[in-house]
C-alpha positions as CSV (number, residue, x, y, z in Angstrom):
1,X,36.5,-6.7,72.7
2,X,34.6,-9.5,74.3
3,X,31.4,-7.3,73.9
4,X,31.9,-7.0,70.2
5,X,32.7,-10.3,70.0
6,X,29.8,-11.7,71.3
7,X,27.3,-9.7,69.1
8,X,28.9,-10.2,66.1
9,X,28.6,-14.0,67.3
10,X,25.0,-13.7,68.0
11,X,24.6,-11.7,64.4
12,X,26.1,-14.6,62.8
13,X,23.9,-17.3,64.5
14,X,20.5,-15.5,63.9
15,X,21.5,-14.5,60.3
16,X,22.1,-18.3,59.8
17,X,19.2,-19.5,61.5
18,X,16.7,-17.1,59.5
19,X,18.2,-18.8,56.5
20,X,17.9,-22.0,57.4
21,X,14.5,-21.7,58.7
22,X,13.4,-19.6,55.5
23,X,14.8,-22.4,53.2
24,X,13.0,-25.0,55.2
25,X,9.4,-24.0,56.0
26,X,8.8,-21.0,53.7
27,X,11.0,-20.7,50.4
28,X,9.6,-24.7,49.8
29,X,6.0,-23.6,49.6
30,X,6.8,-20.7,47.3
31,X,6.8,-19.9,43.9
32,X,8.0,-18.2,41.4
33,X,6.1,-16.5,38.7
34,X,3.5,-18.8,39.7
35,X,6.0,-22.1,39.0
36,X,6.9,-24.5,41.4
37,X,10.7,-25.7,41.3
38,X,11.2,-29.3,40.1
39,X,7.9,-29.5,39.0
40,X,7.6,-30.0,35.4
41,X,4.7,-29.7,32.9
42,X,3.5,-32.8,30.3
43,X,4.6,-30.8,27.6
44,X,8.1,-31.1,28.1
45,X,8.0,-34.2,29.3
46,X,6.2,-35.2,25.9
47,X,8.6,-33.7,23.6
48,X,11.8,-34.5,25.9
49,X,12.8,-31.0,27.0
50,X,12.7,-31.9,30.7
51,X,14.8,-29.2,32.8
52,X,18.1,-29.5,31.0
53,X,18.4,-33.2,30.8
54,X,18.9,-32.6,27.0
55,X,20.9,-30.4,25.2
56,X,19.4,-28.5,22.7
57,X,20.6,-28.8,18.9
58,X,23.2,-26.6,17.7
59,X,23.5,-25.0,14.4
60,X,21.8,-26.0,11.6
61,X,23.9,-25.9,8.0
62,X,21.6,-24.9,5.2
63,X,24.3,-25.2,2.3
64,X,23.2,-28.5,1.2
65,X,18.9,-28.2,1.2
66,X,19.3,-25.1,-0.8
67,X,22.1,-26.4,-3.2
68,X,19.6,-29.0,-3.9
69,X,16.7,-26.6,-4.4
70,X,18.3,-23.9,-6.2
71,X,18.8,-25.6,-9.7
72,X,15.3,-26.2,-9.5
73,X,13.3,-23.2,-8.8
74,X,12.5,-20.6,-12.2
75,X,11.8,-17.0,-12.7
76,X,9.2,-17.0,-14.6
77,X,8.4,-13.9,-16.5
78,X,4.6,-13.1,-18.1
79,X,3.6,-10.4,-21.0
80,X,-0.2,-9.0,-21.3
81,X,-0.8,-7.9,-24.6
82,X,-2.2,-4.3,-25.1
83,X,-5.9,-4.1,-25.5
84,X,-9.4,-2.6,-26.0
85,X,-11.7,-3.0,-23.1
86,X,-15.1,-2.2,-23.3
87,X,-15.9,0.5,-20.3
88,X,-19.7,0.0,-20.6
89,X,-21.5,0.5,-17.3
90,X,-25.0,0.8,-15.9
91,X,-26.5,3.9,-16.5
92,X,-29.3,4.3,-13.5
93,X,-32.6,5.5,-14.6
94,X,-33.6,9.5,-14.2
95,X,-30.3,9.7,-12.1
96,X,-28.6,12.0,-13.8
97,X,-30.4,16.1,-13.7
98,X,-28.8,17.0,-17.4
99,X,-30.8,13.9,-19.3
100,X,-33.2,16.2,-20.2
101,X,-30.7,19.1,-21.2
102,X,-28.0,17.3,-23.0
103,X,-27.7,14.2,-25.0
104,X,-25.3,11.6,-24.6
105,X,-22.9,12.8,-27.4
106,X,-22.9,16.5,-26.0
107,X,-21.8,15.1,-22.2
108,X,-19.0,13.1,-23.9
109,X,-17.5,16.2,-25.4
110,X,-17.3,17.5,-22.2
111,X,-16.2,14.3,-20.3
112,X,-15.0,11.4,-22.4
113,X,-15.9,8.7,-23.9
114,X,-17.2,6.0,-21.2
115,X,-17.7,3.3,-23.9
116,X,-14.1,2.3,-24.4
117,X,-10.9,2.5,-23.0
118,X,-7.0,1.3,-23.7
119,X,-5.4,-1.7,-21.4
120,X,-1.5,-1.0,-22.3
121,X,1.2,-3.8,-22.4
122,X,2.1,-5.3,-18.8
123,X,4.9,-6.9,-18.0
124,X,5.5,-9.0,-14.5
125,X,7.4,-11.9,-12.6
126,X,7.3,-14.8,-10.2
127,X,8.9,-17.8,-9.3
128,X,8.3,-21.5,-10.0
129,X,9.0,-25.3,-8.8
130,X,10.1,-28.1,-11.6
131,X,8.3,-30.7,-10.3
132,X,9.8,-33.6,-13.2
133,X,12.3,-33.8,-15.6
134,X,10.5,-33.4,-18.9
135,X,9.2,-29.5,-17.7
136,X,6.2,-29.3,-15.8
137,X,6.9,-26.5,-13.3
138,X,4.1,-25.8,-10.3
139,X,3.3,-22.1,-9.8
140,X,0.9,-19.6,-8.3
141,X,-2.5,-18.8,-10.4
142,X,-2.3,-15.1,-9.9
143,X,1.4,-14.8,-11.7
144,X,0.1,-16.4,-14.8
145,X,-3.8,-15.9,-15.1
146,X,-3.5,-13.1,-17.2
147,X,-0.5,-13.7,-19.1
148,X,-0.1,-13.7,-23.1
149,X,3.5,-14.8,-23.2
150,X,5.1,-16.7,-20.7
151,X,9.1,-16.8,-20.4
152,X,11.3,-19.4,-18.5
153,X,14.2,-18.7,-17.1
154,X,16.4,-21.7,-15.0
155,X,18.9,-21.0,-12.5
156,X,21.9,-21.3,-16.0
157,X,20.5,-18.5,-17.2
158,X,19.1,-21.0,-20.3
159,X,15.3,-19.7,-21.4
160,X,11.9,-21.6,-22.5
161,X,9.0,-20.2,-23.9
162,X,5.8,-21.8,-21.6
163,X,2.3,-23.1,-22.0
164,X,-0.3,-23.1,-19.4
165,X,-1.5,-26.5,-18.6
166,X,-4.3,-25.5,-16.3
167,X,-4.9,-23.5,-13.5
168,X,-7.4,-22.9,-10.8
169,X,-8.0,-19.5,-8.9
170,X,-9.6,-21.6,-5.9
171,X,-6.5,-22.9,-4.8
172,X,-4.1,-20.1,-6.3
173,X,-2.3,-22.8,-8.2
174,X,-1.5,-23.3,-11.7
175,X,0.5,-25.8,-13.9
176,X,2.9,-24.9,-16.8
177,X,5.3,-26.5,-19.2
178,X,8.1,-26.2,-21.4
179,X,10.3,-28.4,-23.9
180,X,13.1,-29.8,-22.2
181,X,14.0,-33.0,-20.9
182,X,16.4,-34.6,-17.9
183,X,15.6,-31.4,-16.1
184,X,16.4,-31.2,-12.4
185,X,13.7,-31.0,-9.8
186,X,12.3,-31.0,-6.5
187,X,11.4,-33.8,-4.5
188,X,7.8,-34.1,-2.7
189,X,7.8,-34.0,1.0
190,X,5.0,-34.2,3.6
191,X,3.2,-30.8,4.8
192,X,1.3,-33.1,7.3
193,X,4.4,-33.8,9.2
194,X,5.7,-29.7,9.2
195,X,5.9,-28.6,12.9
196,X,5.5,-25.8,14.1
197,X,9.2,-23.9,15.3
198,X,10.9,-26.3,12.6
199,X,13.4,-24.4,10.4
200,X,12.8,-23.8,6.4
201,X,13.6,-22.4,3.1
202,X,12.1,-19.9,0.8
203,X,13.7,-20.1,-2.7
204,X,12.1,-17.7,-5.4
205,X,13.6,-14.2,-7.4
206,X,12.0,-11.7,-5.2
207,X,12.0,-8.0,-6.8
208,X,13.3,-9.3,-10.4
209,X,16.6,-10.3,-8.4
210,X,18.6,-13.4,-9.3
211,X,17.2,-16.7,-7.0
212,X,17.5,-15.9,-3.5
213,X,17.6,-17.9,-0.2
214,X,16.0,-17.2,2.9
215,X,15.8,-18.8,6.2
216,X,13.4,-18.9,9.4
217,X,10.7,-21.3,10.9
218,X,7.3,-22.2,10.8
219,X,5.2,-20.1,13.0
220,X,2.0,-21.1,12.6
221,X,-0.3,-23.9,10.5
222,X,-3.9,-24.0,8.5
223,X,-3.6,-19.9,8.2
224,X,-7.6,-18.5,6.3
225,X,-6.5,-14.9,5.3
226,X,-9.2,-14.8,2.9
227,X,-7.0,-13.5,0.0
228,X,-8.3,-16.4,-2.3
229,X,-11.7,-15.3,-1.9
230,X,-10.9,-11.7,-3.7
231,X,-10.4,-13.9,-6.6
232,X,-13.7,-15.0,-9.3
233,X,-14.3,-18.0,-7.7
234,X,-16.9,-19.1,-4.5
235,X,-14.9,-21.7,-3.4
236,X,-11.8,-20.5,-2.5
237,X,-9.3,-22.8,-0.4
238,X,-7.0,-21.8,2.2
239,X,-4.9,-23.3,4.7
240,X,-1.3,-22.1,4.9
241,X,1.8,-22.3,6.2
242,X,3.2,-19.7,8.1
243,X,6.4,-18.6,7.9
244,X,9.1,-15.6,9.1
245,X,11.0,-16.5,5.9
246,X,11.7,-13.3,4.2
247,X,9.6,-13.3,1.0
248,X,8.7,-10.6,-1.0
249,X,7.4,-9.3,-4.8
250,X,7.8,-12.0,-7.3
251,X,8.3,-15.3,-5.1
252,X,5.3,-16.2,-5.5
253,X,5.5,-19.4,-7.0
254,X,8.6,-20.0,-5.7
255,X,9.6,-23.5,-3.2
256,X,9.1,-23.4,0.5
257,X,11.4,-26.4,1.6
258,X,12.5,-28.4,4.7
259,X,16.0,-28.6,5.9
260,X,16.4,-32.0,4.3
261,X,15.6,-30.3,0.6
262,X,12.1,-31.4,0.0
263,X,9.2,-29.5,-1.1
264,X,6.7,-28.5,1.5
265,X,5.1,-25.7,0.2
266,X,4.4,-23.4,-2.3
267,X,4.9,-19.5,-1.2
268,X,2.0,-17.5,-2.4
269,X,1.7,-14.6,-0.2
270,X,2.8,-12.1,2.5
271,X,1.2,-9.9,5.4
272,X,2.5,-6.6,4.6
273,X,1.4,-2.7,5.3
274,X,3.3,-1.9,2.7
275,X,3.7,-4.7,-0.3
276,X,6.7,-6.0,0.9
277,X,7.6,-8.7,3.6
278,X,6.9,-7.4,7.3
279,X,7.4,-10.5,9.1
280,X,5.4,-13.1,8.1
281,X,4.7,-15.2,4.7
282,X,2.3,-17.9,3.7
283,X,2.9,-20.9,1.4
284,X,0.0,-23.4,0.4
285,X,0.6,-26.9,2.0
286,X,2.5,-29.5,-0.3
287,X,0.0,-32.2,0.2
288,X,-2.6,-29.9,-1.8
289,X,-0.5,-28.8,-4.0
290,X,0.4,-32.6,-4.9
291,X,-3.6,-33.1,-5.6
292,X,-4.2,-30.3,-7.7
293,X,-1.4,-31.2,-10.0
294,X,-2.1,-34.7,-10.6
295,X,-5.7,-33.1,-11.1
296,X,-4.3,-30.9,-13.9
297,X,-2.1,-33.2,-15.6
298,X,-4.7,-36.1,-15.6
299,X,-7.9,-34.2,-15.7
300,X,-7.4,-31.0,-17.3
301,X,-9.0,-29.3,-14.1
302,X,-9.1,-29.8,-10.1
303,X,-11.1,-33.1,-9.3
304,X,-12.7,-31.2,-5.9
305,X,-15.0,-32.9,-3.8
306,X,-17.6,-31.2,-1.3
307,X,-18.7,-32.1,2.5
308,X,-21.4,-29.8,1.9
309,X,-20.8,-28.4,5.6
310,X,-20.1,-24.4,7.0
311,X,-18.3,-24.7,10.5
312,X,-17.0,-22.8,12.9
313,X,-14.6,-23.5,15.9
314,X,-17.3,-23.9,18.8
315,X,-15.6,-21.0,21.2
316,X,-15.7,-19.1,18.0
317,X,-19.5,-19.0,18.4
318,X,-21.3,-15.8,21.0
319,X,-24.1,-17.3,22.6
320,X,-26.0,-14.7,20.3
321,X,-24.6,-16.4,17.5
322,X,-25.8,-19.9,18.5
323,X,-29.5,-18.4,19.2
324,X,-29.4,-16.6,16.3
325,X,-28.3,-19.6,14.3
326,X,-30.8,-22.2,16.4
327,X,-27.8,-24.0,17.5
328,X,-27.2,-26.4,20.3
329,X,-24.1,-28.2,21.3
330,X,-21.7,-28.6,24.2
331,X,-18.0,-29.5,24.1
332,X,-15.2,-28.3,21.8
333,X,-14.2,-29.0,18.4
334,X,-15.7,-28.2,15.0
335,X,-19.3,-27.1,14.9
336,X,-21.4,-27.2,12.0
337,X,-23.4,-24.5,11.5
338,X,-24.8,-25.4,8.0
339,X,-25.5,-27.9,5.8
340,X,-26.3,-28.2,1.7
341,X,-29.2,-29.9,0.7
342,X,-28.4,-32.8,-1.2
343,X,-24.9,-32.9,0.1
344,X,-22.9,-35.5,1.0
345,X,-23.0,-34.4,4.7
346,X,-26.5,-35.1,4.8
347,X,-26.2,-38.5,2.8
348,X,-24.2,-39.2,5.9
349,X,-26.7,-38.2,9.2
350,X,-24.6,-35.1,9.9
351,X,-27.0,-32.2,11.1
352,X,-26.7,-28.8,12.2
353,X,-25.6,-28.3,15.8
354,X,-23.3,-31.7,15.5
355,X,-19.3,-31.2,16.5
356,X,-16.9,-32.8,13.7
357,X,-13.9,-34.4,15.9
358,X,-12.1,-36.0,13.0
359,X,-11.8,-36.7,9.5
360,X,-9.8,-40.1,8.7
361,X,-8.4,-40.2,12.3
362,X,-6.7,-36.4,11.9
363,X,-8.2,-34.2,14.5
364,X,-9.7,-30.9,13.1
365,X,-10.4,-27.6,15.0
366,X,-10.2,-25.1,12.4
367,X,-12.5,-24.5,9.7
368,X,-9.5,-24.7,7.3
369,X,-8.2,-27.9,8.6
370,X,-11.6,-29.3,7.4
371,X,-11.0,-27.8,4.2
372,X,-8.0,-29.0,3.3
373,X,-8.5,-32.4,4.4
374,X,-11.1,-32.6,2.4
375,X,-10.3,-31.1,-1.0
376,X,-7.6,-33.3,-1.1
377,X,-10.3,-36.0,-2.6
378,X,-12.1,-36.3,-5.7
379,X,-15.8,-36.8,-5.9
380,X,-16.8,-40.8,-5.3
381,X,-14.3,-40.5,-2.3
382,X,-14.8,-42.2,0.8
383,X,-13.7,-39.9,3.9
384,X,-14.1,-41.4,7.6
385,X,-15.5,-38.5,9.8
386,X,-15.7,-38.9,13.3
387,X,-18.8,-36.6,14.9
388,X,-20.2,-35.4,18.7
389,X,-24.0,-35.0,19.2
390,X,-25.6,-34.8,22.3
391,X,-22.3,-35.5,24.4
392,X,-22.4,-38.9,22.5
393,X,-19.3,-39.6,19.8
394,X,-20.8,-41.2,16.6
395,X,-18.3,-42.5,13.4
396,X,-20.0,-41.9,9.7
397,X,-18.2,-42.5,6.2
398,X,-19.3,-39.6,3.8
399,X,-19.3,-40.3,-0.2
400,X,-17.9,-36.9,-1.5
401,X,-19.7,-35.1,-4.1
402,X,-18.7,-32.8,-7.2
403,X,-19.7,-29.1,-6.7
404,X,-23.1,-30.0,-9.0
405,X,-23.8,-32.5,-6.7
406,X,-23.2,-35.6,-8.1
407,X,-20.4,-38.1,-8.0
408,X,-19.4,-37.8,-11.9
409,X,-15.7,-36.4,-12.7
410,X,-16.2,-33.1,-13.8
411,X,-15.0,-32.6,-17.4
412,X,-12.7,-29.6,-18.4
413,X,-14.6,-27.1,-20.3
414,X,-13.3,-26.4,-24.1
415,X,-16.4,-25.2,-25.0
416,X,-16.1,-21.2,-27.1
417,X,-19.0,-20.5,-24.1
418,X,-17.2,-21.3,-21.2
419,X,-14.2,-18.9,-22.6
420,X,-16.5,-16.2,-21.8
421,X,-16.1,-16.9,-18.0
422,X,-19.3,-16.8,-16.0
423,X,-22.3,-18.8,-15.3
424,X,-25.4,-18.2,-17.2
425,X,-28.9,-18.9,-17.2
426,X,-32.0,-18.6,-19.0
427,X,-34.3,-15.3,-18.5
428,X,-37.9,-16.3,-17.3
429,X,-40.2,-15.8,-19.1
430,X,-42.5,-13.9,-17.3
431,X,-39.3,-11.6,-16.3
432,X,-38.9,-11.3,-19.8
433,X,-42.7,-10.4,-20.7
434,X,-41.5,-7.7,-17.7
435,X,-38.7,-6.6,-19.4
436,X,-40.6,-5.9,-23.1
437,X,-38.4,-8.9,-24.6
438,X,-38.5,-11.9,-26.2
439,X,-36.1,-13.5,-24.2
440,X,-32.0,-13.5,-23.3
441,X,-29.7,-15.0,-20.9
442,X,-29.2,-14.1,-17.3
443,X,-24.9,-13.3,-16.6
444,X,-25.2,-14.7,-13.1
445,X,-21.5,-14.3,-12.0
446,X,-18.6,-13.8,-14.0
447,X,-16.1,-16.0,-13.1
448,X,-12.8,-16.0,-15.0
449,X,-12.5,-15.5,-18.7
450,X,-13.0,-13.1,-21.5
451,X,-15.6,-11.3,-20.2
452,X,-13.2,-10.4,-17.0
453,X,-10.2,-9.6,-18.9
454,X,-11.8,-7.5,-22.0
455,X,-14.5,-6.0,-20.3
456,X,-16.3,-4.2,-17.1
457,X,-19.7,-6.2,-17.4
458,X,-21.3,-6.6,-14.5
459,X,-23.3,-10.1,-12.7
460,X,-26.9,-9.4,-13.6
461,X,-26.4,-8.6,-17.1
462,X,-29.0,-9.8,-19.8
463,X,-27.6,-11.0,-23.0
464,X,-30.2,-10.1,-25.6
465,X,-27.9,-9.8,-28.8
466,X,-25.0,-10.8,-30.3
467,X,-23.7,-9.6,-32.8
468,X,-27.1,-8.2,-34.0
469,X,-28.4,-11.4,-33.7
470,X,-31.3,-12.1,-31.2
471,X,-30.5,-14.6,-28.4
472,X,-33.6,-16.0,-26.7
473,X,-32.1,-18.9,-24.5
474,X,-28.8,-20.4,-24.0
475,X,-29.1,-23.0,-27.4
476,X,-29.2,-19.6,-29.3
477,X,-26.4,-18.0,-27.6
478,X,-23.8,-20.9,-28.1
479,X,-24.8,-21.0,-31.8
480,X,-24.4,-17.5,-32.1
481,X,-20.8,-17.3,-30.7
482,X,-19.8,-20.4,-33.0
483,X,-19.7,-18.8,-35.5
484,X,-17.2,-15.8,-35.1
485,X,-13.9,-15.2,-33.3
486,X,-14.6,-11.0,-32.6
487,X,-18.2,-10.7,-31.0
488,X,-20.3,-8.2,-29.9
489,X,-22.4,-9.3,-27.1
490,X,-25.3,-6.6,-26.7
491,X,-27.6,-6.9,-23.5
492,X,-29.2,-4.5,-20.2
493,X,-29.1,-4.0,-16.7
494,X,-32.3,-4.1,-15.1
495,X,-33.0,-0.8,-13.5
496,X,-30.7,0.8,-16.0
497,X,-31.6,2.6,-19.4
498,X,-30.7,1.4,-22.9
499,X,-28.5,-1.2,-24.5
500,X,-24.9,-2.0,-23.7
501,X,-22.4,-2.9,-26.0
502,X,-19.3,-5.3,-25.0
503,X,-17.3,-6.3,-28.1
504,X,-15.1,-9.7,-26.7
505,X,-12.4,-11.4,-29.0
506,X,-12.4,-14.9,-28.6
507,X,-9.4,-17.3,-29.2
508,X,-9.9,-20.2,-31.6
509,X,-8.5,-22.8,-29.6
């Protein structure tokens, strides 16, 4: 007995003395996961999360944000009338083996007509934000760009017929109205003060349902998916808000709000495989969408002014890249790797090579951030920017320009030739001594407009006719479309063979 006393006595003593010693001269100096205990990291410290000295918040109750919001977000429901859209296309020169064989008519017997075709009646639906009592309602671009008819619903079931104020396919933003007065609507918030992991609302009638609430949090900021740039424009913007907010087919439009019922965003889009939410969803910042409606309202069009600038996050950049591009800079921040002649970026000493740190004391590290700092000014804007060259911080002010380069407003066109949508020019006229013609106009791009929505013309067509009549230069072609609401603007592709016909009905308006 004494025996097996004395080793279970002498266990005991060398199992505590192993722990003691452990817990003194080795556990200390470990870590765990590579973390030290006790030692906390500036991050917590800076937003007061320091190793349970505060309690987190509990439940958040989203009955009263979204009884605010609800009364004040539309379904908004758009008709495209039925149409005839000219299906002329470039025909490539000794391309086809049967030329020679068969005429044009004989082919079409055999394979249809590729002259015309039949657009039938469309039907579709989004959302919308009343933004003031007497009916203008903020929505996306794409739900009402192509609309003939535009219906109103509100959350009582009452209906409006709508007008399109203005919209603009850069920003994927468009105003409308209808008659009403002392209308409910949504308060502005701030989109500068969102924060990443805060907690928010998307309100909108997804899938033609009644309006529908969904919760989750901001997951990211200043999110460039490039989905604007699909659109008819070279200028696209885009900086969103990120989101795990379900959102799906028609709330686009529709409010993205804070948990203290202001408007933060506008939800325009989701990352799907499929065409329907996945996860994530994107709404366009408040504080742009602010700016492009006073723009609208006051203006007729979106008052944008340019840097004149093409950046790129400096770790963004291979070191084939920067050779390639001639570049040379050091540090981090937001490089330039281009500027416009003429632009206001050179009216203010920034080069090629130099690091943008700041624009009116916000910090920028993202192409888009640049973006939508800037765009929210109008051209004859002052912006503060603070730059790195050569290791050596330098402060500039920059005097924004218009995208012609000047510092005028830019007017709303009303004109019948800016219906046609697209940027023309004249045809040299050496090109057209080339061509066997006395002259025509040069479709550089088509933009947004008739031309888009009644026809498949292509950028690079010359306008030569219309309507039988011969148009030389751009004084002739406005005259010529004066004068008549159904036009048929006759014309060629270089390279291609023959004349092309595109018959366009303009609106009188």
């Amino acid at each position: 007995m004494k025996q097996v006393f004395f080793t279970i006595l002498i266990s005991a003593v060398t199992a505590f003395g192993t722990m003691w010693g452990y817990s003194s001269y080795i556990k200390a100096g470990n870590t765990f996961g590579g973390q030290e205990k006790g030692v906390i990291p500036s991050n917590y410290k800076l937003t007061k999360l320091t190793d349970g000295n505060t309690t987190p918040p509990g439940a958040i109750d989203f009955t009263q944000p979204a009884a605010a919001a609800l009364p004040t977000v539309v379904h908004i429901k758009t008709k495209t009338n039925a149409k005839q859209v000219s299906n002329s296309l470039p025909k490539a020169q000794n391309k086809n083996p049967f030329t020679d064989l068969f005429d044009d008519n004989m082919l079409e017997q055999f394979f249809g007509n590729r002259n015309g075709g039949y657009v039938p009646e469309q039907r579709a639906s989004g959302s919308g934000v009343i933004i003031s009592q007497d009916g203008f309602i903020v929505t996306n671009n794409h739900v009402v760009e192509n609309a003939d008819e535009l219906t109103v619903t509100l959350s009582n079931k009452k209906s409006y017929t709508a007008k399109v104020i203005g919209r603009d396919p850069a920003f994927d933003l468009a105003v409308i109205k209808i008659d009403a007065t002392g209308l409910p609507f949504l308060l502005y918030g701030n989109s500068d003060d969102v924060k990443i992991g805060q907690w928010v609302l998307a309100l909108g009638y997804p899938l033609n349902l009644e309006t529908t609430v969904t919760a989750g949090i901001v997951s990211a900021k200043s999110r460039s998916l490039g989905l604007n740039k699909g659109t008819k424009t070279n200028s696209a913007v885009e900086s969103f808000i990120q989101t795990d907010a379900a959102v799906n087919q028609g709330n686009s439009g529709g409010a993205l709000i804070n948990t203290t019922g202001e408007l933060i965003g506008i939800n325009s889009a989701i990352a799907s495989p499929t065409g329907y939410y996945s996860g994530y969803s994107y709404a366009i910042p408040v504080n742009i969408v602010k700016k492009v409606v006073d723009d609208i309202i006051k203006y007729g069009n979106v008052q944008r002014g340019f840097l004149g600038v093409a950046t790129n996050n400096t770790y963004d950049i291979s070191e084939n890249d920067k050779t390639r591009l001639g570049l040379k800079y050091s540090g981090d921040g937001l490089v330039i790797t281009d500027v416009s002649t003429n632009s206001a970026a050179v009216e203010a000493g920034l080069k090629k090579g130099d690091i943008i740190k700041s624009v009116n004391g916000t910090p920028v590290t993202l192409p888009s951030e640049l973006q939508e700092l800037v765009t929210r000014y109008k051209p004859s804007d002052k912006i503060n920017i603070q730059y790195s060259r050569d290791g050596k911080d330098i402060n500039t002010t920059a005097t924004l320009k218009n995208n012609l380069g000047n510092f005028a407003i830019v007017k709303a066109a009303n004109t019948i030739l800016s219906k046609l949508g697209a940027d023309f020019v004249n045809l040299d006229p050496k090109k057209a001594k080339e061509y066997g013609v006395p002259g025509g106009v040069i479709v550089k791009r088509i933009t947004d407009g008739a031309l888009s929505d009644q026809s498949r013309m292509r950028d690079g067509f010359i306008i030569v006719k219309v309507n039988d009549k011969e148009v030389k230069n751009m004084d002739d072609l406005s005259k010529t479309l004066s004068s008549s609401k159904s036009i048929t603007i006759s014309g060629f592709y270089p390279g291609s063979d023959g004349l092309y016909d595109y018959p366009i009905m303009l609106d009188g308006e």
